[in-house]
C-alpha positions in Angstrom: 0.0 0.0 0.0 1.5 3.8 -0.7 2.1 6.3 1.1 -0.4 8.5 -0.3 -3.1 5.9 -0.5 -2.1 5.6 3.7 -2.3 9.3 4.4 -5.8 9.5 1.8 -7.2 6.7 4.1 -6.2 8.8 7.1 -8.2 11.9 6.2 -11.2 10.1 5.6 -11.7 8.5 8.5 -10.5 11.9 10.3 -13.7 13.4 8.6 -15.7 10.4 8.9 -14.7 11.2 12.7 -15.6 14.8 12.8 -18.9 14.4 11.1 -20.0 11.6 13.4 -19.5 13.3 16.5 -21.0 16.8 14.9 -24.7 14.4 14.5 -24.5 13.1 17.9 -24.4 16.6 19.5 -26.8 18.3 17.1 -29.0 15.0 18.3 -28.6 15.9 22.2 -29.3 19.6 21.1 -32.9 18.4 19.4 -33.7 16.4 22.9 -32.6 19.0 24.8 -34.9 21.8 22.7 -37.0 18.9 22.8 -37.4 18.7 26.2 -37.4 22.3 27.0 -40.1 22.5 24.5 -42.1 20.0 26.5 -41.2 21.2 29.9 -44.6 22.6 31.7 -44.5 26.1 32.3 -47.3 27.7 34.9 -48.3 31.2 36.2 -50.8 32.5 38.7 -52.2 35.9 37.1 -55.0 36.6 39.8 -54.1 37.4 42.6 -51.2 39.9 42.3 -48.7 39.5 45.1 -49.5 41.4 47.8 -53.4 41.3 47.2 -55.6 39.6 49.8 -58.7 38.7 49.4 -61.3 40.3 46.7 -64.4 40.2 49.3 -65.0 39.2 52.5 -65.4 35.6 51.7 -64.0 34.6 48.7 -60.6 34.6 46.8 -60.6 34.5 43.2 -57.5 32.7 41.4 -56.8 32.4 37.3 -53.1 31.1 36.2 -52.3 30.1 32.9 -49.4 28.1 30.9 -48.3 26.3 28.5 -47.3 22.0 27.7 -50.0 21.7 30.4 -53.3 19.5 29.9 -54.2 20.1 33.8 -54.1 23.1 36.6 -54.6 21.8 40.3 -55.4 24.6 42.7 -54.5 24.5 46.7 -55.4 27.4 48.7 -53.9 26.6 53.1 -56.0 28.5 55.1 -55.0 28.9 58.8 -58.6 25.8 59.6 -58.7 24.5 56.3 -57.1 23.3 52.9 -59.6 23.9 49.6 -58.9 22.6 46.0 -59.9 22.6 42.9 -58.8 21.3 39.3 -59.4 22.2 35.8 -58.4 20.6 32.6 -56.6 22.8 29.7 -53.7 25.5 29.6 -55.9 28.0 31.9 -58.1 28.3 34.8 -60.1 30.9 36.7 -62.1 29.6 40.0 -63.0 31.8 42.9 -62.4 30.1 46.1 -65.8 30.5 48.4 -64.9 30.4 51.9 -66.9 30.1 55.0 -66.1 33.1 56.6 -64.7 36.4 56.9 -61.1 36.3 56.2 -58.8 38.1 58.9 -55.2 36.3 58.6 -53.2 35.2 55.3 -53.1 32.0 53.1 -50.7 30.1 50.8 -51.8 29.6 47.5 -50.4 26.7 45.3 -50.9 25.9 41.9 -49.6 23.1 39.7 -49.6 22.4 36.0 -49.7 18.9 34.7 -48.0 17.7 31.6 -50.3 14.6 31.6 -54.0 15.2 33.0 -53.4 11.5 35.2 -50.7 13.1 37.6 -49.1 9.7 37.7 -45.8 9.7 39.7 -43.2 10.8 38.1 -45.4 13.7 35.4 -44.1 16.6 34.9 -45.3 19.8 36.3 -44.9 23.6 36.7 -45.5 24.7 40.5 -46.4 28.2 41.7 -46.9 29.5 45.5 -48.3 33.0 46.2 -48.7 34.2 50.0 -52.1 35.7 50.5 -51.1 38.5 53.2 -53.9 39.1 55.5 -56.6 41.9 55.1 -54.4 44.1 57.5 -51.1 43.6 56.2 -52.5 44.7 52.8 -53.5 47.8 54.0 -50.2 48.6 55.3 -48.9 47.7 52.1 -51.0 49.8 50.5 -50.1 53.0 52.8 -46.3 52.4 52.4 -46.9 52.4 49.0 -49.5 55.4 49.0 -46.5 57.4 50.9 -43.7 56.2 49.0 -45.7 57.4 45.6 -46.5 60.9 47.4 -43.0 60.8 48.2 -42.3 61.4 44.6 -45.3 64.1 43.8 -44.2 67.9 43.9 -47.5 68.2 45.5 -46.7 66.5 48.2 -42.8 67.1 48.5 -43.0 71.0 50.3 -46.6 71.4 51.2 -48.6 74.0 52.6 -48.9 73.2 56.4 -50.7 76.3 58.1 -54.1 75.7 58.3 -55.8 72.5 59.9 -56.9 71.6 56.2 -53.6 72.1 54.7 -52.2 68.7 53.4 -48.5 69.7 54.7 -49.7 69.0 58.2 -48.9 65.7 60.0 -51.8 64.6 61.1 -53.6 65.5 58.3 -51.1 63.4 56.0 -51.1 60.2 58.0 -55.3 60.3 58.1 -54.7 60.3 54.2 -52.8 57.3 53.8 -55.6 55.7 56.5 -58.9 57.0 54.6 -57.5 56.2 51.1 -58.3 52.7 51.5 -60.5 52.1 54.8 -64.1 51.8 52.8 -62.2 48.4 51.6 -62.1 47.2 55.2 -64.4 46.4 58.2 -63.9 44.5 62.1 -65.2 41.3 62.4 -66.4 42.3 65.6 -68.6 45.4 64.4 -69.1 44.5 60.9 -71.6 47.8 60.1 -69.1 50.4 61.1 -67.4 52.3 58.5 -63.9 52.6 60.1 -62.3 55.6 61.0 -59.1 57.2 62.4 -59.7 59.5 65.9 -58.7 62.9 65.4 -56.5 64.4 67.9 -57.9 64.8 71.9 -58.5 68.4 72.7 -56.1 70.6 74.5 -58.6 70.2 78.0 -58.8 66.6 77.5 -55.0 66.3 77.3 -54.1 68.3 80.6 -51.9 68.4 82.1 -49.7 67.2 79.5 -49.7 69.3 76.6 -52.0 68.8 73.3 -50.8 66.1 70.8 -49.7 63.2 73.1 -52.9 61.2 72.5 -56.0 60.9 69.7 -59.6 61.2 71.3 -59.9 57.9 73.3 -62.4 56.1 70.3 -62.8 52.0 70.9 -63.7 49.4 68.1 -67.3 50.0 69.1 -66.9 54.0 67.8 -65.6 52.7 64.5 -61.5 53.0 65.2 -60.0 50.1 64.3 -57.1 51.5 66.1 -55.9 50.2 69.6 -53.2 51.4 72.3 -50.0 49.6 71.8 -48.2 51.6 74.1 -48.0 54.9 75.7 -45.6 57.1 77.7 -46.6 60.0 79.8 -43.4 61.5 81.5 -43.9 60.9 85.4 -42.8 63.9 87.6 -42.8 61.3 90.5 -39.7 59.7 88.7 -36.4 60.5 87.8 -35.3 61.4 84.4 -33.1 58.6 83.9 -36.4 56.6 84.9 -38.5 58.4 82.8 -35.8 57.9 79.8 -36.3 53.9 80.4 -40.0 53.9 80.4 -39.7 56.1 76.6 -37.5 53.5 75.6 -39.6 50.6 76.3 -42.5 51.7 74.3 -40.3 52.4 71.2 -38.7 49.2 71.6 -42.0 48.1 70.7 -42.8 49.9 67.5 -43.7 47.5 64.6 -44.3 48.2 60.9 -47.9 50.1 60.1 -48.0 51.3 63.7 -48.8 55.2 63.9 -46.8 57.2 66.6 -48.4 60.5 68.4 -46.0 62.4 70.0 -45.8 65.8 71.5 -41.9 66.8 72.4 -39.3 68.8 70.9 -37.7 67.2 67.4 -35.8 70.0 66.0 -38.0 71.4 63.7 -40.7 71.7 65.3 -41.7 71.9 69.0 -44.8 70.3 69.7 -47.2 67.6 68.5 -46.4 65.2 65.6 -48.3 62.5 64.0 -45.9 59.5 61.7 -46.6 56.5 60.4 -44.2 53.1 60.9 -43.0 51.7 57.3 -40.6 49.0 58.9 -40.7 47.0 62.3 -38.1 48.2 65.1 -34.4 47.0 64.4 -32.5 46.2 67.6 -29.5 45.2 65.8 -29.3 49.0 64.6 -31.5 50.7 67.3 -33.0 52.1 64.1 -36.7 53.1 64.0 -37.9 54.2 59.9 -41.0 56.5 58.9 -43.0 58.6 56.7 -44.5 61.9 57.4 -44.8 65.3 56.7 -43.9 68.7 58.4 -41.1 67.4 60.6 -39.4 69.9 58.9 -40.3 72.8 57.4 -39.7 76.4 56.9 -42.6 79.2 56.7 -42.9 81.5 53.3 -44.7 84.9 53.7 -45.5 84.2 57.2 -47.0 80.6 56.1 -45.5 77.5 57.2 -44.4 74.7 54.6 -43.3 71.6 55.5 -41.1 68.9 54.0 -42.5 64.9 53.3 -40.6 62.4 54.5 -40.6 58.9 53.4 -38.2 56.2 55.3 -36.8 58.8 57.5 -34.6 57.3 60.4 -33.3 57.7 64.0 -31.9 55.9 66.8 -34.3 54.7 70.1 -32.4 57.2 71.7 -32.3 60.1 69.7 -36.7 59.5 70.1 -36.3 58.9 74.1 -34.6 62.5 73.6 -37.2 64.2 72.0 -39.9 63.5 74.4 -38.8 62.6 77.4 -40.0 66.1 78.5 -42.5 67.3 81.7 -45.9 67.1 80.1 -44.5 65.2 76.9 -44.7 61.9 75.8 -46.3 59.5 73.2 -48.6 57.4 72.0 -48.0 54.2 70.1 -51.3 53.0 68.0 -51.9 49.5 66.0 -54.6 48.2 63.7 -56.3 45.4 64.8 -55.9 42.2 63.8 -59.6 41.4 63.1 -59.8 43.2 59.9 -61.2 41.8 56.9 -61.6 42.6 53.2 -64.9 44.8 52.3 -66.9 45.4 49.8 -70.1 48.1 49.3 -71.8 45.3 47.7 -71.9 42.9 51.1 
């Protein structure tokens, strides 16, 4: 055999070689867009995350995909676990539930490559956390602030008048009545809920006005209770006085609404805020929104600043009302608070 005939028999089987192993992976790349092709894809469309529920007794879910023939739905209440199922790519069911709904739920949904389920189908799996009626409206505020946060409107606003929407208390009762006709107690169902105003200046003696709202209960339509409060004690000392402060910020949690009346730099006097985060003891930190902490007046009219996640240590607070005839007030919606509708 020659030489050339050797090195012509060489080549070939190099590119008999090459061409081989070029099919075998361009067969693993057809099973593997094969299989991606085939793998079940699923997503919940309804609710959004962060929604609760969309009446006082009922949740309604839809979720859609794709290389499904099957959706299995599995909504974990705190007493109970519900299902449902539907054949096809899509579903929409509204989950009817027994009662009114006052704390959270998991949702789970499932899509089915093959409508039997047998072990070893493929699916697409989907979990949502239902917050509770009250943590939505939180949500909502937070959100409501952060957004006003970012208005011109709100920003430097007028904050002379008791109507002016630069004033404190004016702008946390906002963020409230935006969203309370979507809300109602379990335990007083026909009240329209409400947030107290301010006590009066005779009704707060001796301290001075702002430490407290107008003592309203559940059965007046506040949905609000006292968390904790702190009236400075002339019987104690100040370092005593400074420990009793502490303890009720130490207690702050996220969507509580603080009333103090003290001295806080740029103003000297009452202040209303609202809570966007629970209290961090690894910082100390306590964070907020408001409006009219700060400020500056303009032809003789005040204007105050918005703030939105504002922040300060426990102590820095202890500081600013830990004052004869201050103190504070630390409020909390209650935990029996459902979803509302006019219709109901």
């Amino acid at each position: 055999m020659s030489m050339a005939f050797r090195r012509f028999c060489a080549v070939i089987l190099t590119l008999l070689s090459v061409l081989s192993g070029a099919a075998a992976e361009q067969d693993d790349a057809d099973t593997s867009l094969d299989n991606q092709q085939a793998s079940p894809v699923l997503t919940i469309t309804a609710p959004s995350a962060g929604q609760s529920y969309d009446g006082s007794e009922q949740l309604t879910v839809r979720a859609e995909g794709r290389n499904i023939s099957l959706i299995t739905l599995e909504l974990r209440l705190p007493t109970q676990t519900l299902t449902f199922e539907n054949a096809g790519v899509s579903v929409e069911h509204v989950f009817q539930l027994d009662t009114p709904q006052t704390e959270g739920a998991v949702l789970i949904a499932r899509g089915y490559a093959d409508p039997s389920k047998a072990e070893g189908t493929p699916y697409a799996e989907q979990s949502l956390a239902i917050p509770s009626p009250r943590e939505e409206l939180i949500q909502k505020m937070i959100a409501l602030a952060y957004a006003n946060s970012q208005d011109s409107r709100y920003q430097f606003a007028p904050a002379e008048t008791d109507t002016d929407i630069g004033v404190c208390k004016n702008f946390v009762m906002r963020l409230f009545d935006t969203y309370r006709a979507g809300y109602r107690m379990l335990a007083y169902p026909t009240l329209a809920l409400h947030m107290p105003k301010n006590n009066s200046k005779k009704a707060c003696a001796p301290y001075d006005y702002g430490i407290e709202w107008r003592p309203e209960t559940a059965a007046d339509g506040s949905p609000f209770e006292i968390a904790a409060q702190f009236k400075y004690d002339d019987s104690l000392t100040e370092e005593e006085n400074a420990a009793l402060a502490r303890t009720l910020l130490l207690q702050i949690k996220k969507g509580d609404f603080l009333q103090i009346v003290g001295y806080y730099g740029g103003g000297n006097g009452p202040h209303s805020l609202f809570v966007i985060r629970d209290y961090d003891p690894q910082t100390d930190m306590i964070h907020w929104t408001d409006s009219n902490m700060r400020g500056k007046r303009i032809n003789g009219v005040r204007w105050g600043y918005m703030q939105f996640d504002a922040d300060a240590t426990v102590d820095w607070w202890v500081n600013v009302f830990n004052l004869k005839k201050r103190g504070a007030t630390l409020y909390r919606l209650r935990n029996d608070l459902y979803c509302y509708t006019e219709t109901e």
